[in-house]
N, C-alpha and C positions, 0 to 999 in steps of 0.2 A: 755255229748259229743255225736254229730249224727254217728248213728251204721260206717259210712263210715269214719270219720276221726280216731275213735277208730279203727276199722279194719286197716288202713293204720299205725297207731304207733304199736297195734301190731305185726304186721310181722316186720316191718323195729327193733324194737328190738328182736324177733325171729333172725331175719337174721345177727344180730351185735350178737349173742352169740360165743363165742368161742369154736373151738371143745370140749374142756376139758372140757368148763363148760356145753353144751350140755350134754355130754356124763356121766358124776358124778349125774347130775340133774335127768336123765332120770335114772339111773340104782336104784338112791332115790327113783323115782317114784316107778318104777316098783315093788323096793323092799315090799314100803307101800301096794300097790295093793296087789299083791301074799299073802300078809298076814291076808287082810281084809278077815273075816267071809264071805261077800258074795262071795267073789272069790274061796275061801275053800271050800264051800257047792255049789259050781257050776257044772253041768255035761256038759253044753255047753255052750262058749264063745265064743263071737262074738271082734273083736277086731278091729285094723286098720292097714294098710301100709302106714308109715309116710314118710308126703313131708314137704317140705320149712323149717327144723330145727323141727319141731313138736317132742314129748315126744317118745324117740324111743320103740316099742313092743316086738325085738327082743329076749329079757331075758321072757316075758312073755307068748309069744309063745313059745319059747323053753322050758319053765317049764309046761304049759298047756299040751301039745304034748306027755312029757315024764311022767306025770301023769295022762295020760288016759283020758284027757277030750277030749271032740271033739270041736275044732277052726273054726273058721266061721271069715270070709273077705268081707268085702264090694266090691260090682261091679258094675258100674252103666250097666242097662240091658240096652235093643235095643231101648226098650222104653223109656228111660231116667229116668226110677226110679232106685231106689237103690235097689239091695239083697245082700243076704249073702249065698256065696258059701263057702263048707268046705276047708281046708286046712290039708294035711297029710303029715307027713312026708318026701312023694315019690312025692305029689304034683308040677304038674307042677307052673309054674309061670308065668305071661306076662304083660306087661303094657297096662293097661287100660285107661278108658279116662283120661284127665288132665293128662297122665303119670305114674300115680297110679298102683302099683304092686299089680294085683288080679291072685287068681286061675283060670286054665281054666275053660273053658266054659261045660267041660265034666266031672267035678267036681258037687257033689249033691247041691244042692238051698234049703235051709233051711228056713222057714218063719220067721223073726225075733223074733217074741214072744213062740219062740222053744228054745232063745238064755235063759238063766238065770240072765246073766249079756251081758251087751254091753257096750262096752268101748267104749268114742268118744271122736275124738279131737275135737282139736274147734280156734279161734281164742283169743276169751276173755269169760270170764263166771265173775257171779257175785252172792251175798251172799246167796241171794234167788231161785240158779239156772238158770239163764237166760242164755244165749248163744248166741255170734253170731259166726258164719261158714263165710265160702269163700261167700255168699250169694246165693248159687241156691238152697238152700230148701230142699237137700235130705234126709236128718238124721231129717229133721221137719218134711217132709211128710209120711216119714217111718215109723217111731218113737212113734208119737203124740200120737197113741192108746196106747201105754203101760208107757205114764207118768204116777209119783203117784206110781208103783207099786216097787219102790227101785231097779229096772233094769239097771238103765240109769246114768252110771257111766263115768265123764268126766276126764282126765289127762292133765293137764297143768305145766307149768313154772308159780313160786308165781307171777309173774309180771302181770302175764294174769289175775288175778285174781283180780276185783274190785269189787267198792261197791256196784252201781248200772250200769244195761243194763237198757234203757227200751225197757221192753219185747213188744211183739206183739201176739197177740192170736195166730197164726198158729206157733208162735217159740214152739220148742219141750221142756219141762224143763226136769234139769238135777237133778238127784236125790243128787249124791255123787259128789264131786270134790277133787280128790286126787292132791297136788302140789309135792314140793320136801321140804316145809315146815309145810304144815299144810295140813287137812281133812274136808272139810266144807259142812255140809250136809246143804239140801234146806228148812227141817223140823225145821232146828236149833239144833239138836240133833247130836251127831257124836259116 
């Protein structure tokens, strides 16, 4: 199926989930995360502020936070790349592009391969780690340098989850993909 009509069936069932099962789905997720080995052995994660129904973070932040790690948000900068600014506790909040809740601007910029793990959403992923995103490239252009290195940890709904993407050289691959049913690494290994 072309990246554009799979993009369109995923959201539109994203968008048909019901709160309840949003809300059960994601707190599953979260739970599987918080428990994996690499999120345990992590001193700083990079995470996300969920839009359109997307796998909610706020259990995973608030366990990160309360256990001493240092949290990291995506922002798109002036330039139109992506970084990651901290999140604390006291941290302010603002809507960023697309409407996206980032830390302010007065908040430290951490280089992503400072992150140990980085959590990303996505719209669909597939057996071998593929990915597609909203389509502007920033988590591929960001990212790319630290495939391969088991960083690069995706969270989904099992539905977003298929057989086959086909990939494109510039898409970033994804190491891990946690759902609310199953763990599917890109090695074949979990």
């Amino acid at each position: 199926m072309p990246k554009k009509s799979l993009r369109k069936l995923m959201l539109d069932r994203r968008r048909a989930l019901s709160v309840a099962d949003q809300r059960r789905n994601s707190r599953l997720i979260q739970e599987k995360l918080i428990f994996r080995a690499e999120y345990v052995a992590a001193h700083v994660v990079a995470l996300y502020s969920p839009i359109h129904n997307e796998v909610e973070m706020e259990g995973v932040v608030d366990h990160a936070l309360s256990s001493g790690k240092t949290v990291l948000l995506p922002a798109v900068s002036k330039d139109g790349g992506l970084l990651f600014r901290e999140l604390t506790k006291t941290s302010c909040m603002h809507e960023g592009k697309y409407g996206i809740l980032e830390p302010c601007v007065s908040n430290r910029v951490y280089d992503p391969a400072e992150a140990d793990i980085i959590v990303v959403p996505g719209i669909a992923f597939d057996m071998k780690g593929h990915r597609i995103g909203y389509g502007k490239g920033y988590y591929d252009k960001t990212l790319h340098h630290l495939e391969g290195q088991g960083r690069i940890i995706a969270v989904c709904y099992d539905f977003q989850l298929v057989d086959v993407i086909a990939g494109e050289p510039h898409d970033v691959k994804i190491d891990l993909v946690i759902t609310e049913k199953r763990i599917v690494s890109a090695s074949g290994t979990v």
